[in-house]
Every structure is written in C-alpha cells, then in structure tokens.
N, C-alpha and C positions, 0 to 999 in steps of 0.2 A: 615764769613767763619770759620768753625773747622777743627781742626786737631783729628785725634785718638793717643793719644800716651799710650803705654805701660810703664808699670812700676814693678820690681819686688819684691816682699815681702819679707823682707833680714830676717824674721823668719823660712819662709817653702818656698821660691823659687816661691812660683804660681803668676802669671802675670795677672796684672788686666790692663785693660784698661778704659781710659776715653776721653771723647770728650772735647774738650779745643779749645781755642783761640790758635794760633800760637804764639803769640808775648812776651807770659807769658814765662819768661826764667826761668826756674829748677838751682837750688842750689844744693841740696844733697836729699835723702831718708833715714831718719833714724826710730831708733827704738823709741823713747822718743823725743815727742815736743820742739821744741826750746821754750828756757821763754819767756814769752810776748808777744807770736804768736798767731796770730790768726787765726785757721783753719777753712776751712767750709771742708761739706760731698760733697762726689761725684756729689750727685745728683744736688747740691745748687747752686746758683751762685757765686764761685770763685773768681771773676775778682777783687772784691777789699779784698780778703783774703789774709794773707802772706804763705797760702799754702791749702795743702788739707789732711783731717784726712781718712785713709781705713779704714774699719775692714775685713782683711782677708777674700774672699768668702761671707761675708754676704752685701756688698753692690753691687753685681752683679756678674757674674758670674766669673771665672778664670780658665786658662787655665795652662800647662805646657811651655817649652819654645818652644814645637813643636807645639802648637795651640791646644791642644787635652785637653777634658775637665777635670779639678781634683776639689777636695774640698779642699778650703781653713783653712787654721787653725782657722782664727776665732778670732786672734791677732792686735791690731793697729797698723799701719806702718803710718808715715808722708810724703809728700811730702813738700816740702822748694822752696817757689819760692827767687828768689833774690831780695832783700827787701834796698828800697831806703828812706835815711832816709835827707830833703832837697840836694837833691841830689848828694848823698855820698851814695854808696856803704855802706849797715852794714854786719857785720860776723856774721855768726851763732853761736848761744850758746854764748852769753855774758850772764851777770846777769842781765844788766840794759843797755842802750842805753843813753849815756850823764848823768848817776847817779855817783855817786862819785865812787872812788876808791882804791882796797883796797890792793896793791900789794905792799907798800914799800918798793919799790925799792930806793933805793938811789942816 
C-alpha cells in the first residue's frame, strides 16, 4: 500500500507530489543535503534512502497550493526522512555520526 503525500519547495513554493510507503516518517525539507545522506530520486526506490532529492518541476509535474498547474523553478529541495542510527534517533546536519569532536567545551 502507498500513500500520495505532498511537499512544498521552500525555493518557489510549487508542490510536488510523490507516492510512498506510509510508514516512512519526514524529518525536515530543506534547501542543501544533510552530510552523509543518502538520497535517491523520486522515481527510484527510497525505502532504504535517508531521504529523497527534487529538482523543482523537472521530476514530474507541480502544482500551486490550489492544485492548479505552475512550472517549477528548476532548484534541488531535500526531503529528510528520520534516520536511525542502532536504534537512536540521529539529528540532522551533524558533520559526522559517532566521529570525533570538535566543540571544546569544557
């Protein structure tokens, strides 16, 4: 079973849609790849990506938020699924996952 979920492109606003498994839970939408992530394309099978790469209007069609057709910019947007690392929750945008550390804090 798929779901259709929408998502919006935080460059130009146009709303693309994709077919997905339900069970994949979303993180964030951002503008630039988390490090060390690994995306697939819309079209591809996701199920063991840490999320999925757009290109704006060129990987299928996009609409506005009333459903009505526009062109997309053209721009890469990320989707972030929530990504389990031996089962712990990881945060988006670290440098490294269990790499050393460079905060010197005291």
């Amino acid at each position: 079973m798929t779901v259709t979920v929408r998502y919006t492109c935080p460059h130009c606003g146009a709303v693309v849609s994709v077919e997905r498994q339900p069970d994949l839970a979303d993180r964030s939408v951002t503008t630039i790849p988390q490090p060390g992530w690994e995306y697939a394309s819309p079209d591809e099978d996701f199920a063991d990506a840490d999320g999925i790469e757009f290109l704006c209007g060129e990987d299928g069609p996009v609409t506005d938020l009333e459903g009505e057709p526009v062109e997309g910019c053209g721009r890469p947007f990320y989707l972030n699924f929530v990504r389990y690392e031996q089962g712990v929750e990881l945060e988006p945008d670290p440098p490294t996952y269990g790499g050393p550390r460079f905060d010197f804090k005291g």
